[in-house]
C-alpha positions in Angstrom: 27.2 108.8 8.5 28.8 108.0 12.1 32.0 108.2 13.2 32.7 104.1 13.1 30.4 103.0 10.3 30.5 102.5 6.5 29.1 103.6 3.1 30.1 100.3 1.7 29.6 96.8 2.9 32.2 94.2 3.0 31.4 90.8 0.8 32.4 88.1 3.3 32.5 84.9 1.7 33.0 81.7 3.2 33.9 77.6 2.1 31.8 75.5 3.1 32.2 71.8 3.6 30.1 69.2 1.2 26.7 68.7 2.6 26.6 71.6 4.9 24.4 71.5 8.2 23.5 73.5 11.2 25.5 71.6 14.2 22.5 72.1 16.5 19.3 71.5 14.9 21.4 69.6 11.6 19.4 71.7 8.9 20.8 71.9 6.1 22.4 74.8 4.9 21.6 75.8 1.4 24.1 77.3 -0.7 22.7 81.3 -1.0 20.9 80.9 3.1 22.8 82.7 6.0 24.6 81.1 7.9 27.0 81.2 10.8 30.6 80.1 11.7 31.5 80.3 15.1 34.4 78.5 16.8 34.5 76.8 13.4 31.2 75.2 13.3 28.5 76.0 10.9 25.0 77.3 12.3 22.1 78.0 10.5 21.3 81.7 11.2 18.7 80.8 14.2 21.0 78.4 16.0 24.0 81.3 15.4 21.9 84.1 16.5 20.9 81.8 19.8 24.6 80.5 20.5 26.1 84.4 20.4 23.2 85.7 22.6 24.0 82.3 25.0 27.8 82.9 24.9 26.9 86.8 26.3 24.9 85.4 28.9 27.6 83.6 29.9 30.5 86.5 29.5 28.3 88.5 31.7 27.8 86.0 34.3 31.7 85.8 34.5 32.0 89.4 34.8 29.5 89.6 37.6 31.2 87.3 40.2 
């Protein structure tokens, strides 16, 4: 067990709206599938996982000038 980490994992839940799809590629989000909410839109857990690493990139570049 480290210094910063849990035994126990937090239960996040979240409301989605009716008809719930990814705001990139518009699949739809099922009801028990993972999904993301960033900036308060919904990705589907391919999209999210591209649109964090993207929005890195992009933190880094800023960093670097």
């Amino acid at each position: 067990m480290g210094l910063f980490s849990s035994s126990r994992k937090k239960e996040v839940t979240a409301v989605l709206p009716e008809n719930p799809c990814c705001c990139r590629c518009g699949k739809k989000i099922k009801e028990h599938s993972r999904f993301m909410i960033i900036d308060g839109q919904v990705y589907c857990e391919k999209c999210g996982y591209a649109k964090r690493d993207w929005d890195l990139l992009e933190l880094h570049a800023l960093i670097d000038d």
